[in-house]
C-alpha positions in Angstrom: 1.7 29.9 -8.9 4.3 32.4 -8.9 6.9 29.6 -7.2 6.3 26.8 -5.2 6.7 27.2 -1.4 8.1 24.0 0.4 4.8 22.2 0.4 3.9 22.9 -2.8 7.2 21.2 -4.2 6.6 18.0 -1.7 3.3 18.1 -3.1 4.3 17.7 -6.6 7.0 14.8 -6.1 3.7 13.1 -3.8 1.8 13.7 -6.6 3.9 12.3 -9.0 5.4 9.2 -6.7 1.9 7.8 -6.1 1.6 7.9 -10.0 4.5 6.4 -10.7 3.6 3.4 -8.1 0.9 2.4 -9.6 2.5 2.4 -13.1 4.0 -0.9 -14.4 7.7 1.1 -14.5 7.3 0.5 -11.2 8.1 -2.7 -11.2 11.4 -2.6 -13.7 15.6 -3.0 -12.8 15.4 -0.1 -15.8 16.6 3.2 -14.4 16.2 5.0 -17.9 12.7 3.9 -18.5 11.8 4.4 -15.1 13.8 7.8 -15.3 11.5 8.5 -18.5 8.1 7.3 -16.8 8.8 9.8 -13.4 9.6 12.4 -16.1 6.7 12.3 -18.0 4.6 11.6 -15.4 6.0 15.4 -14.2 5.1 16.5 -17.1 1.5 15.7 -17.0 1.1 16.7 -13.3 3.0 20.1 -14.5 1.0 20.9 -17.2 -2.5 19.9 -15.2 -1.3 22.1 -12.2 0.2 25.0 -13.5 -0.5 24.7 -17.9 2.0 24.3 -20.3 3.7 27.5 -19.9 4.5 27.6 -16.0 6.2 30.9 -14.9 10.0 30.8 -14.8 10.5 29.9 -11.3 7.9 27.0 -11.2 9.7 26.0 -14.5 13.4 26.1 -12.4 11.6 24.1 -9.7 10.2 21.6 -12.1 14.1 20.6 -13.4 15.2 20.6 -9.8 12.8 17.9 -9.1 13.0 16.1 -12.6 16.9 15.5 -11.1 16.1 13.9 -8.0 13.6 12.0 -9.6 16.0 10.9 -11.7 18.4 10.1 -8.5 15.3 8.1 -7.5 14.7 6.2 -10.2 18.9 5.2 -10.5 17.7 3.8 -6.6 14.6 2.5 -7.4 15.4 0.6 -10.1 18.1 -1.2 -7.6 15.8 -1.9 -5.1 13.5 -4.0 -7.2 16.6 -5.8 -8.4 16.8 -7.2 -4.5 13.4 -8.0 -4.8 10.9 -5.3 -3.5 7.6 -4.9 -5.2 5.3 -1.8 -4.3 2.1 -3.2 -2.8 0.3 0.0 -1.7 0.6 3.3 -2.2 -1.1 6.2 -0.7 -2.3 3.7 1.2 -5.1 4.2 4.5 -6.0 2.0 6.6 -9.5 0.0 6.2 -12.1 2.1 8.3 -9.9 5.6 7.5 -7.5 4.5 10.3 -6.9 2.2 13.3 -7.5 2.9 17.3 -4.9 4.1 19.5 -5.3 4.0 23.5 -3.9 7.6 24.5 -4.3 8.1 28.5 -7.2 5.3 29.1 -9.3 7.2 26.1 -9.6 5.4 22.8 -8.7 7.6 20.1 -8.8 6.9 16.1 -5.5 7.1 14.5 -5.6 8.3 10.8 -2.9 8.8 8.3 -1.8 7.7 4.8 1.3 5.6 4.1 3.2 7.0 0.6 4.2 3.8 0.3 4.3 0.1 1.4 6.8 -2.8 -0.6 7.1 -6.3 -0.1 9.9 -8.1 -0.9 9.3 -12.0 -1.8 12.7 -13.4 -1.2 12.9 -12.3 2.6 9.5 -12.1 3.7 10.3 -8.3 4.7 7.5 -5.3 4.4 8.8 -1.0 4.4 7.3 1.1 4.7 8.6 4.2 2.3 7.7 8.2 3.8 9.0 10.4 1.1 10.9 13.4 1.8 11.6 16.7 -0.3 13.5 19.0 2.3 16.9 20.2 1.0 18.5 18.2 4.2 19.2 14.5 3.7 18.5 13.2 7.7 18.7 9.6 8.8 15.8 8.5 10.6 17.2 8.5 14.1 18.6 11.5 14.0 15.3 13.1 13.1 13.1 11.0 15.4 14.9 10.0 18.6 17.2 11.8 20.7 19.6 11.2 23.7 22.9 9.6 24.3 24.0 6.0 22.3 22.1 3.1 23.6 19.5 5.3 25.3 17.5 7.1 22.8 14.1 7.7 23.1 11.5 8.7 20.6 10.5 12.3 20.5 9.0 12.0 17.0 6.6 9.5 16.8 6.1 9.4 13.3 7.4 6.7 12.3 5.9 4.2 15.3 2.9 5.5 14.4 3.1 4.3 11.0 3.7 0.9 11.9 0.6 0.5 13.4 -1.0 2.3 11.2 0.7 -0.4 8.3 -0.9 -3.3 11.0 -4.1 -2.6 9.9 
């Protein structure tokens, strides 16, 4: 590749996320050594995607992501100090997904969660649905819309996830 179009960098950090959740850095309060697993990790999806010598522009693409990775793992390394734990990642329903009345007509649902954590000391599950787009957006704003108090969802995403999580 010449560059890598929007996908193709989302692709990348997927690819490199779903490695890193299955790692045991996963599971450490050590931003450096998770900073150095998500960086190699990187590495090896690099150098398996595009060889050793990737053309400039992939190579400028590469660093931009190796930074927010390591923004990510400054975060992530916090959130397993309150106690989160990554249970599933990639993760699809048993059956390839879960069925959803639409209109009276049964329909199956499918999807993949990037990533499901528990967290022992409250019980709590969350669902994680990474994002690469140069626009940091809460959730609301992106999925529901009207005035305070009386939003409703126009982006189902995310309620769609949580019953595709119930499975």
């Amino acid at each position: 590749a010449r560059e890598l179009d929007g996908s193709g960098f989302g692709w990348l950090a997927h690819a490199v996320l779903e490695q890193f959740g299955r790692d045991p850095a996963a599971g450490s309060t050590d931003a450096p050594r998770i900073r150095h697993t998500l960086s190699r990790l990187l590495k090896q999806e690099v150098a398996r995607r595009f060889g050793t010598e990737p053309l400039p522009a992939v190579r400028l693409q590469v660093g931009q992501l190796r930074a927010r990775l390591g923004a990510f793992a400054e975060w992530q390394a916090g959130w397993v100090g309150k106690g989160w734990v990554i249970k599933r990642v990639e993760a699809v329903p048993p059956g390839g997904g879960v069925e959803f009345v639409v209109d009276g007509e049964p329909i199956l649902l499918t999807g993949r969660l990037d990533r499901v954590d528990y967290n022992d000391r409250t019980g709590q599950w969350c669902i994680l649905d990474y994002k690469t787009g140069d626009q940091c957006k809460v959730p609301d704003d992106i999925h529901r819309q009207g005035p305070r108090g009386q939003k409703r969802w126009v982006d189902l995403q995310l309620p769609l996830y949580r019953l595709l999580a119930t499975a």
